[in-house]
C-alpha positions in Angstrom: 12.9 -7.0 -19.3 13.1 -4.3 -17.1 12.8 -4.6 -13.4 8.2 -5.3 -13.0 7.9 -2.4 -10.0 4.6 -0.8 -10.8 2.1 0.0 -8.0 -0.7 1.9 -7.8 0.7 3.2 -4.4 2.4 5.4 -6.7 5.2 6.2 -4.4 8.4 6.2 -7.0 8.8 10.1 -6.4 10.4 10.7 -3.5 11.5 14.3 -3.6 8.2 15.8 -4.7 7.6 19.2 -2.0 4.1 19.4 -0.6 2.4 20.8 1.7 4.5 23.5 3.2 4.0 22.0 7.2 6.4 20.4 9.6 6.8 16.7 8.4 7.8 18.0 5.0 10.2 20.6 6.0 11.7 17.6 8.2 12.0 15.5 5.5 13.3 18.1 3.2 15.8 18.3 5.8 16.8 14.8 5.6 16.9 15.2 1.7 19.4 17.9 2.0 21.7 15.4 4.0 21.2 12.7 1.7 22.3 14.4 -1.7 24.7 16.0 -0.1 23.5 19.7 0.1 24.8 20.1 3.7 24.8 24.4 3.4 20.7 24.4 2.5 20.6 21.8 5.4 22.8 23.8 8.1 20.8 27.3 6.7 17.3 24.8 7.9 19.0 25.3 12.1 17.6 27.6 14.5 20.5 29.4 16.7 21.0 26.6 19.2 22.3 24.1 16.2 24.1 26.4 14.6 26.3 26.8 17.5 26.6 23.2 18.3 26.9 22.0 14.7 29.1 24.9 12.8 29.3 25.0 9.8 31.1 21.7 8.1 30.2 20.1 11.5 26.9 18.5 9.4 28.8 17.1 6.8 31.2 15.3 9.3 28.4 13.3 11.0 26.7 12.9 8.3 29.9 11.1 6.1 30.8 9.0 10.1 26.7 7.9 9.4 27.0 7.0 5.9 30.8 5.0 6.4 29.2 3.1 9.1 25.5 2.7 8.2 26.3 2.9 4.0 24.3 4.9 1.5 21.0 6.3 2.2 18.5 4.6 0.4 15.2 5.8 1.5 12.9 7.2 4.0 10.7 4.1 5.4 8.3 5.6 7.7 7.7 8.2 10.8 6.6 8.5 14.0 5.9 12.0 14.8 5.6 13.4 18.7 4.6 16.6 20.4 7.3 17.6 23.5 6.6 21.3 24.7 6.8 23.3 21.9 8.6 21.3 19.4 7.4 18.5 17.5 9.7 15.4 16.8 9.8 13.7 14.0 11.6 9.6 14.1 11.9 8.1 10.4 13.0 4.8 10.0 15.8 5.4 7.2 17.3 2.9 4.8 20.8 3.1 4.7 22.5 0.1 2.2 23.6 -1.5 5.4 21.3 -0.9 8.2 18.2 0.7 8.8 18.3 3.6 11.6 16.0 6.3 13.5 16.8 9.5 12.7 15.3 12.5 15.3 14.6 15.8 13.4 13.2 17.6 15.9 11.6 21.1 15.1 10.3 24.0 16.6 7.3 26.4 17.1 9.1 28.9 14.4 9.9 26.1 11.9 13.4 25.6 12.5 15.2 22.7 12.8 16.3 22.0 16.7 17.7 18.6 17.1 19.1 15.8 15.4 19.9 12.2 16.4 21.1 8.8 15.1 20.3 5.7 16.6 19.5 1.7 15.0 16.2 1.0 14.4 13.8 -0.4 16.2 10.3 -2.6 15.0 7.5 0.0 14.6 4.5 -2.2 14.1 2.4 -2.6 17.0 -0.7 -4.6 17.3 -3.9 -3.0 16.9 -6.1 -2.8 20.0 -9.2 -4.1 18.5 -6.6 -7.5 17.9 -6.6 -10.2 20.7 -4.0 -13.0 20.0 -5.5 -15.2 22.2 -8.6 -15.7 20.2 -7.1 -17.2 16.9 -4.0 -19.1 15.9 -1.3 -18.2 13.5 0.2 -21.0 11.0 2.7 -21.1 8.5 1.5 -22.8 5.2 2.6 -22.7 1.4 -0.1 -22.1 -1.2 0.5 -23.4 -5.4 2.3 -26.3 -7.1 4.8 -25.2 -9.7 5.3 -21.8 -8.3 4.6 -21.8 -4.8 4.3 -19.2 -2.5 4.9 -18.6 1.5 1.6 -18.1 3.0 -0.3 -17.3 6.6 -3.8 -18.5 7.9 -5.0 -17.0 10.8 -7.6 -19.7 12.7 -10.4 -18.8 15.2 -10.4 -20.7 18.7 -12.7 -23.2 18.5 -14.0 -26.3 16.5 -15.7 -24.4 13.6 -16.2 -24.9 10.9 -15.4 -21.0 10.3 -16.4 -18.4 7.6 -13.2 -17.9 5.5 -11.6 -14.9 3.5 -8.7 -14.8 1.1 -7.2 -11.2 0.6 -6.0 -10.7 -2.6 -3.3 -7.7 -2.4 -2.8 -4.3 -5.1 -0.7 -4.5 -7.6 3.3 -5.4 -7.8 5.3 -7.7 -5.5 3.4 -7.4 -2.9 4.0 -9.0 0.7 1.1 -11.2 2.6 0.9 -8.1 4.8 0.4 -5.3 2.0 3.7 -4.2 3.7 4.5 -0.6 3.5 6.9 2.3 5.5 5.3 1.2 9.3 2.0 0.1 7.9 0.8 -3.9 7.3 -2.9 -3.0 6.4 -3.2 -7.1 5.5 -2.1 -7.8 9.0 -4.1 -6.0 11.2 -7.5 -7.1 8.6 -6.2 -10.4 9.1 -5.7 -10.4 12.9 -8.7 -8.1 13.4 -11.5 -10.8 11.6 -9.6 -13.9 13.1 -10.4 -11.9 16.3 -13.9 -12.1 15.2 -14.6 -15.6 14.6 -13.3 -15.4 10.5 -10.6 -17.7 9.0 -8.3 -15.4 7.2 -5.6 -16.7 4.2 -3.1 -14.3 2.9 0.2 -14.9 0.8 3.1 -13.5 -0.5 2.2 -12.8 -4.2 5.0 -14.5 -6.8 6.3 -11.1 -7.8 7.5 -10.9 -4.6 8.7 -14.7 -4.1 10.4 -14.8 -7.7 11.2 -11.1 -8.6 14.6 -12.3 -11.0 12.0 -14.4 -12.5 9.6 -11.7 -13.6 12.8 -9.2 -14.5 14.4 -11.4 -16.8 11.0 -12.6 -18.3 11.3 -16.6 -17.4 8.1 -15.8 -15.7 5.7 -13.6 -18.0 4.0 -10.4 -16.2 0.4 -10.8 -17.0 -2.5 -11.2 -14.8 -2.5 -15.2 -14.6 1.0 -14.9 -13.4 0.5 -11.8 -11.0 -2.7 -12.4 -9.7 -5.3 -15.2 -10.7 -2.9 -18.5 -9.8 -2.1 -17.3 -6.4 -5.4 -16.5 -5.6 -7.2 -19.5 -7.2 -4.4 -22.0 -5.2 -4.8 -20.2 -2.0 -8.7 -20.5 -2.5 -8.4 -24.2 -3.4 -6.5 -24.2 -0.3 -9.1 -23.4 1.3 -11.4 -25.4 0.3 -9.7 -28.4 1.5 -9.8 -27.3 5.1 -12.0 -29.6 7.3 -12.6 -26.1 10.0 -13.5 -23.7 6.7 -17.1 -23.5 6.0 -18.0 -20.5 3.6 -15.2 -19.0 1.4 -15.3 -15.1 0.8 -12.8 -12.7 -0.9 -11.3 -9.8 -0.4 -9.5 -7.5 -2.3 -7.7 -4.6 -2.1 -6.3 -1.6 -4.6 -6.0 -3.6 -7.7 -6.7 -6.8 -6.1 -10.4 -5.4 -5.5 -10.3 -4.4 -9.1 -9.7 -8.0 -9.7 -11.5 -9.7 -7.3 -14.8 -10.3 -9.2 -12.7 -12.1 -11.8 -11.1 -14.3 -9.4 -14.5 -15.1 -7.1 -16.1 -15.8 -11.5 -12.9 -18.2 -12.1 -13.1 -19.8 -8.3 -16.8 -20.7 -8.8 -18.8 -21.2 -5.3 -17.9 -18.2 -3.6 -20.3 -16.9 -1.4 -19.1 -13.0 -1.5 -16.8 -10.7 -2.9 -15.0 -7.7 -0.6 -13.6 -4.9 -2.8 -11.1 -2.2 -0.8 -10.5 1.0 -2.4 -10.9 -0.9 -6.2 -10.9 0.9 -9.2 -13.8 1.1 -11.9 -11.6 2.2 -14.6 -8.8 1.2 -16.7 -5.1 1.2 -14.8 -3.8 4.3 -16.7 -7.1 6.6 -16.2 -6.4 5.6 -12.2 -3.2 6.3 -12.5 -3.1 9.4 -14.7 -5.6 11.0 -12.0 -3.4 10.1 -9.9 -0.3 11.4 -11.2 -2.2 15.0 -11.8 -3.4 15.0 -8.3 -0.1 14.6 -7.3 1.3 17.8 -9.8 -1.1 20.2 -7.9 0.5 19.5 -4.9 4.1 19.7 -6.3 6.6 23.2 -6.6 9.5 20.9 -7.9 9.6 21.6 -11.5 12.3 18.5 -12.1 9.3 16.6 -10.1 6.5 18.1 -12.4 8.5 17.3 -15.5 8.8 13.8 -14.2 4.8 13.1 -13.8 4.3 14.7 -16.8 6.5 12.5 -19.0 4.6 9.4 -17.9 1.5 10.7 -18.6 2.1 11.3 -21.6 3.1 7.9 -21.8 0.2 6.6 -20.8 -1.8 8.4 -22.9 0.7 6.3 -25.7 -1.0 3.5 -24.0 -4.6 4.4 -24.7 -3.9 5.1 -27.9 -1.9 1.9 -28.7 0.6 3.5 -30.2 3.0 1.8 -28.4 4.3 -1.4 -28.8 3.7 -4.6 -26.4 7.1 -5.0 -25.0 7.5 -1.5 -24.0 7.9 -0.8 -20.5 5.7 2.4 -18.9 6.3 2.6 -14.7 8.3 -1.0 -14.7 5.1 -2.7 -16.2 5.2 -4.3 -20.2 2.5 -2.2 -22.3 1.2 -5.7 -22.9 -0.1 -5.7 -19.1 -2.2 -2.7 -19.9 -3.4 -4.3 -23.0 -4.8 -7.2 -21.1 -5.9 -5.2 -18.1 -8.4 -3.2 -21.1 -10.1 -5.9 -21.7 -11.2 -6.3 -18.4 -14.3 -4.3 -16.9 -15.1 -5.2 -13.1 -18.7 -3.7 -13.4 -19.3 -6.0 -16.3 -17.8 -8.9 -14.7 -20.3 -8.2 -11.6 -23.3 -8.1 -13.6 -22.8 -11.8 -14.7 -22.8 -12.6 -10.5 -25.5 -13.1 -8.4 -24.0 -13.2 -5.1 -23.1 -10.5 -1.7 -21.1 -7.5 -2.3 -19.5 -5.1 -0.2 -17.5 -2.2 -2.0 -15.4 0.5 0.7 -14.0 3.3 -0.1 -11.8 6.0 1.7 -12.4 9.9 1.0 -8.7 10.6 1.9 -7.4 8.6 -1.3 -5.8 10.1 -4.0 -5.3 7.0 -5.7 -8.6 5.3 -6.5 -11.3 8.1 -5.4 -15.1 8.4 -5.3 -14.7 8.9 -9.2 -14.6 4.9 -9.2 -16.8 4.6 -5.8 -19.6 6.5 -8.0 -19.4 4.1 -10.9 -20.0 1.1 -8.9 -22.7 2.5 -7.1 -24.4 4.0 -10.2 -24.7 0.3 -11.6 -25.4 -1.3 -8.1 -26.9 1.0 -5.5 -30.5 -0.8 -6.3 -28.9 -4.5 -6.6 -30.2 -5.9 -2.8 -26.7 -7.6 -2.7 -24.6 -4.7 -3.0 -23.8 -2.8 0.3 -21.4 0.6 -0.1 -19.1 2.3 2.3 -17.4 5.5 2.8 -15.6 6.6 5.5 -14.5 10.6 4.5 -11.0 10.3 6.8 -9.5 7.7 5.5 -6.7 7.2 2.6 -6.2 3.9 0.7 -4.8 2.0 3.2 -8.1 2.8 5.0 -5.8 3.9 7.9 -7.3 7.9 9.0 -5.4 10.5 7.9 -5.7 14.1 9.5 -3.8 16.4 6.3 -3.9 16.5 2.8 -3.8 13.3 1.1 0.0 12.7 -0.1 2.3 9.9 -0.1 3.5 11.5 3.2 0.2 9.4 4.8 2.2 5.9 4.0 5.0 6.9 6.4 2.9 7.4 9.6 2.3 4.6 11.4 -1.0 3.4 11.7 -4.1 0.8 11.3 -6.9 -0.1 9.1 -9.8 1.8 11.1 -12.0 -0.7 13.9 -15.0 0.3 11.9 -13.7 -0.9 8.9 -12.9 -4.3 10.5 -16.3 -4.3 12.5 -18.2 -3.7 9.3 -16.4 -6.4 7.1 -16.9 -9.0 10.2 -20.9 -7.8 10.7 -21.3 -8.5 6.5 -19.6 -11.6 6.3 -21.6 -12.9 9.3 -25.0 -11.7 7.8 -24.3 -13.4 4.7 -23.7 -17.1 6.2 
């Protein structure tokens, strides 16, 4: 089987040119380093770097980089900076040996004025609405046969506490919905435990047995991604003297799921959903993927997109076999996933819902917001969110929507946080 990779942060094109601004001409910048296209990269200098860095000069530092750092591998995240009249530009770049800061700095007209190596440093910081000294941290381990690394962040106190589980997107995702700078699961996690709530998040299996789920020892369906973690961590829970009420939370395709998983767990007393889709995976995706055309001018790029939508359209019109792979996933995944409809599973609950949703995502957009709210918006135990800056890591985003937003550092918004702490509290 073929390496299970798929995410609905689609973020498997790295070379796609969007908007025509600063960050991207940076990064185009660094691309031209990276495959080795050193004259388009010297021609990107204004008349200061040309003189210190003449011609074959780039391609010198950049082969000392690569025999001491290894191969580039990818552009992690970015801090960007405003000095005079240039704008800097740090991205944390993975190199097959080491991870390093590379400056591009640029100025007023566009041009690329400076350039500087150095090893990385952390970029996470803590959020300011987090304040360690109001909840503990400790290390537990969720599941019996496959178990899996897991967190639980504790309130001060004797409790017993409100609890939450977050249940992450899709993939091998980490216990922080790691991504570039970002740990969106991190700063929700701190940010309730800060706020009197008991928060449980794990690493999911496809990230704690990835060979496993290659080589098909451990099948990829949605038992094995998704419902086993979730159900042991909440049975965890429940076994905790200091946890009183147990809600979930989930995000992406974890949201989308999350009304299965509170059906299964039985006794929970309300359901989160983050940025969840309505629809099936490829109609989510497929949007996605078109979105993400318009804002393309790389015709190799556009060719790309196109190719896997048009094998996702095979997928709706099962015309493809179950043990095909389409974006690292068996077509037998999307054949289960179509026999699930969240809206549907909803209706058979009776109990709190909060559904949030950014107006900066391209990924899951008000398209699924207005389907939930067309079948709930008169159900008194549905409450609906939207917050028109941010993108699906409900993180504010300034620009254009574009994977560009997941290499900025930055943290799930305070209101989000405040609103999720007032609804669980209201619902005790």
């Amino acid at each position: 089987m073929k390496k299970f990779v798929f995410t609905f942060l689609f973020l498997s094109l790295p070379i796609i040119i969007f908007a025509n601004d600063k960050l991207q001409i940076a990064k185009e910048f660094i691309m031209n380093l990276s495959a080795g296209n050193f004259k388009m990269a010297e021609s990107m200098y204004d008349e200061a770097m040309m003189t210190a860095l003449p011609l074959g000069k780039t391609q010198a530092i950049w082969n000392q980089v690569e025999s001491q750092a290894g191969k580039f591998q990818s552009i992690e995240g970015v801090n960007i900076s405003n000095v005079q009249n240039y704008t800097v530009f740090v991205f944390t770049v993975s190199f097959s040996k080491a991870l390093l800061d590379v400056t591009v700095t640029i100025d007023q007209n566009s041009k690329v004025a400076g350039l500087f190596f150095k090893p990385a440093m952390p970029t996470y910081s803590i959020p300011s609405y987090v304040n360690q000294s109001k909840f503990k941290v400790e290390k537990v381990t969720i599941g019996n046969d496959l178990k899996v690394p897991a967190e639980i962040t504790i309130p001060e106190g004797k409790g017993p506490f409100p609890a939450v589980i977050l249940i992450p997107g899709s993939g091998p995702e980490n216990m922080n919905e790691s991504i570039g700078p970002n740990r969106p699961f991190e700063d929700i996690a701190d940010g309730l435990s800060t706020n009197g709530i008991i928060v449980l998040r794990y690493d999911k299996s496809t990230y704690v047995y990835p060979k496993a789920f290659q080589n098909g020892d451990i099948p990829v369906n949605l038992e094995n991604e998704y419902f086993k973690d979730a159900l042991d961590g909440i049975n965890f829970l429940r076994i905790q003297n200091y946890v009183g009420k147990i809600f979930v939370l989930g995000h992406s395709e974890g949201g989308y799921l999350a009304p299965a998983i509170a059906k299964m767990s039985g006794d929970i007393s309300g359901i989160i959903m983050l940025a969840a889709p309505a629809r099936n995976l490829q109609d989510v995706t497929i949007d996605q993927l078109e979105y993400l055309i318009s804002l393309s001018n790389s015709a190799t790029e556009i060719s790309k997109m196109k190719s896997i939508i048009v094998q996702l359209e095979d997928v709706n019109k099962h015309t493809l076999k179950e043990s095909d792979i389409v974006m690292g996933a068996p077509v037998s995944y999307y054949y289960e996933l179509e026999k699930y409809n969240p809206v549907d599973i909803l209706k058979t609950l009776d109990i709190p819902t909060l559904i949030m949703q950014g107006g900066k995502d391209y990924q899951v957009t008000e398209k699924d917001f207005d389907i939930f709210k067309v079948a709930f918006s008169k159900d008194k135990n549905y409450t609906f969110k939207w917050y028109p800056d941010l993108y699906h890591l409900f993180i504010q985003w300034n620009g254009t929507p574009s994977p560009d937003e997941y290499l900025v550092e930055g943290h799930v918004d305070v209101n989000v946080i405040d609103e999720i702490s007032t609804w669980i509290k209201s619902n005790l």
